[in-house]
C-alpha positions in Angstrom: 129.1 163.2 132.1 130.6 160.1 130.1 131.9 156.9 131.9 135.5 156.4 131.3 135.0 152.6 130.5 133.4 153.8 127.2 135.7 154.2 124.4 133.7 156.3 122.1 134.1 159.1 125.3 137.2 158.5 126.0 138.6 162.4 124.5 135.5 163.8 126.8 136.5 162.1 129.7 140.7 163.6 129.3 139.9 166.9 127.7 138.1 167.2 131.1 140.2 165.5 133.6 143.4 167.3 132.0 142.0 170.8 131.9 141.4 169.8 136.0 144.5 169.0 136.2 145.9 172.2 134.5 143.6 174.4 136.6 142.2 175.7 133.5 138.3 177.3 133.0 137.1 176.9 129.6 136.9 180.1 128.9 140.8 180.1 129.8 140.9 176.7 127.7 139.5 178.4 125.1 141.4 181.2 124.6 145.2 178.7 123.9 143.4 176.6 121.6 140.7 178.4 119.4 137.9 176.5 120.5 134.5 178.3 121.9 134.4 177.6 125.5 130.6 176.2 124.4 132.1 173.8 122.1 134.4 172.4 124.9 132.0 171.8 127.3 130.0 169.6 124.6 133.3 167.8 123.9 133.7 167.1 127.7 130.1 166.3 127.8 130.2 163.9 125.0 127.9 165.9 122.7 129.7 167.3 120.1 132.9 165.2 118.1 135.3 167.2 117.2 137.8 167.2 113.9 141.4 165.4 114.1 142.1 169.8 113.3 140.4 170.5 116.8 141.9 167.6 118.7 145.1 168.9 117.7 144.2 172.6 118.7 142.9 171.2 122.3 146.4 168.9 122.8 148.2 172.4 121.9 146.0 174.5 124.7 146.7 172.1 127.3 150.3 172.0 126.2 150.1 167.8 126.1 150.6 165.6 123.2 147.1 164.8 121.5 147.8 160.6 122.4 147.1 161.6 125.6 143.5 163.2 124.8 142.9 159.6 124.3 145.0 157.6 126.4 147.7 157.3 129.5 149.2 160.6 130.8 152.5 158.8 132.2 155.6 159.1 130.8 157.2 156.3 128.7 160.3 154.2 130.1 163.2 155.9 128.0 164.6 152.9 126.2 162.5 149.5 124.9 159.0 150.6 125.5 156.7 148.6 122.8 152.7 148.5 122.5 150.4 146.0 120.7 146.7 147.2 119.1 144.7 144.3 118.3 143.0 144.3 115.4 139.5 146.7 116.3 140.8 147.2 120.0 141.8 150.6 119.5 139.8 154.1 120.6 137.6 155.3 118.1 136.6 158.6 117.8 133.9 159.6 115.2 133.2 163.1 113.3 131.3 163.8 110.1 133.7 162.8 107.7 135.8 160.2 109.4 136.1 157.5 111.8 139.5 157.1 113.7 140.7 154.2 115.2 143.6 155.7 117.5 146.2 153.1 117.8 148.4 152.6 120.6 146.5 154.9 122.7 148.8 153.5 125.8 151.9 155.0 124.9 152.5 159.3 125.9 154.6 161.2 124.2 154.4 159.6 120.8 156.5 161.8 118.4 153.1 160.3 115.5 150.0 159.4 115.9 148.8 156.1 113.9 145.2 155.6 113.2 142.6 153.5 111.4 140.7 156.2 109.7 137.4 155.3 108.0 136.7 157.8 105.1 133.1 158.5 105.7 132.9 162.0 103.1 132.0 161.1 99.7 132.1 164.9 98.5 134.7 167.8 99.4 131.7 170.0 100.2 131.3 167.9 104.1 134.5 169.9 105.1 133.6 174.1 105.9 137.2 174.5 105.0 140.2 172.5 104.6 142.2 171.1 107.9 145.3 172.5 108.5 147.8 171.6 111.5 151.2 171.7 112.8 153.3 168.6 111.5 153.5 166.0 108.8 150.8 163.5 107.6 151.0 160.1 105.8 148.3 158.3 104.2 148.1 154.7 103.4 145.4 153.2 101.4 143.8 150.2 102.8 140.5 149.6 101.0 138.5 152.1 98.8 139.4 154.9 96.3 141.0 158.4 98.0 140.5 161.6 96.5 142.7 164.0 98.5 142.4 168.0 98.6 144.7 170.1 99.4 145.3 174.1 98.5 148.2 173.7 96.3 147.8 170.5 94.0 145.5 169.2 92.1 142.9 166.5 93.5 144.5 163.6 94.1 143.5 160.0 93.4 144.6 157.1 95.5 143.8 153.4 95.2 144.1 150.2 97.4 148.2 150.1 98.0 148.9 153.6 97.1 150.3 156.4 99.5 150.7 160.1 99.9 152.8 162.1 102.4 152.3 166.0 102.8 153.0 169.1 105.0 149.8 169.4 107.6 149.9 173.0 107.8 148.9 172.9 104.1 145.2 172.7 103.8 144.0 169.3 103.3 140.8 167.0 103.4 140.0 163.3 102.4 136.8 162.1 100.8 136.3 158.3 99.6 136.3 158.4 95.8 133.8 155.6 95.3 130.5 154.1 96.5 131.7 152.6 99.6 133.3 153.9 102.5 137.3 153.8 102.3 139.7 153.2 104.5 143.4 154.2 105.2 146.2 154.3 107.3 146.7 157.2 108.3 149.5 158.7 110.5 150.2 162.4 112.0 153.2 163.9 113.6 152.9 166.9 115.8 156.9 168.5 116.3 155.5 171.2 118.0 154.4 169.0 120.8 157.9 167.0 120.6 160.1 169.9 121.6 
């Protein structure tokens, strides 16, 4: 099992301590979100890293907002509640083709999620299939060239200062368009999760 204290396991650590807490096997964890009840217990075990798609499939079996996969499950004051990310102090998660950093992990029941995403694919063929998910996603270049897929428009080229909002439930995946790594903003709603 992973220590809490590390933030690279901190998703294996929740998706564990949350299907506890729901009194939920993994076959029975398996069957809300879609997931193989092998693949969870490599999550929970810190072995396998699953796709922002998955994370949001797991948050949707457990019936919880997927901020808390990675952070506090308390619920926010109602009025004047505020968090600060310092630059590289947020909870990183790393698949394939992308590293997060989650910001504001602290806060439940965020109606978006706000990450730091490293663009680590450099060709469309590192996704199986396109992502899809409930909700809305924005996209924020930072550093880097973005090429972004998506089943009903053309490829899409983005540079440094250039953004691009689009349905999540449309199939979509990011690969850097140049040598280097890029980098984005990148922020994700979930209404499903808000009602």
């Amino acid at each position: 099992m992973t220590s809490p204290d590390d933030p690279v396991n901190v998703l294996a650590v929740k998706l564990n301590q949350l299907r506890r807490q729901a009194k939920l096997t993994l076959q029975q964890l398996s069957e809300r979100s879609g997931i193989s009840a092998s693949a969870l217990s490599k999550i929970e075990n810190g072995q396998l890293s699953p796709t922002y798609e998955k994370i949001a499939a797991l948050a949707q079996g457990l019936d919880v907002h997927v901020g808390e996969l990675f952070g506090h499950t308390s619920k926010p004051t109602p009025l004047g509640r505020r968090s600060v990310s310092r630059r590289g102090e947020g909870v990183v998660h790393d698949t394939r083709q992308y590293s997060y950093e989650i910001l504001h992990s602290d806060l439940a029941d965020k109606q978006f999620i706000p990450l730091v995403t490293t663009i680590k694919a450099h060709d469309s063929k590192a996704f199986k299939t396109l992502l899809r998910h409930d909700g809305e996603e924005f996209i924020y270049v930072l550093t880097g060239t973005v090429v972004i897929h998506t089943d009903f428009y053309a490829p899409l080229e983005l540079e440094s200062g250039d953004s691009c909002y689009f349905d999540s439930a449309m199939g979509h995946a990011c690969i850097s368009g140049g040598e280097q790594d890029a980098t984005v903003l990148w922020v994700s709603s979930h209404p499903s999760l808000g009602e």
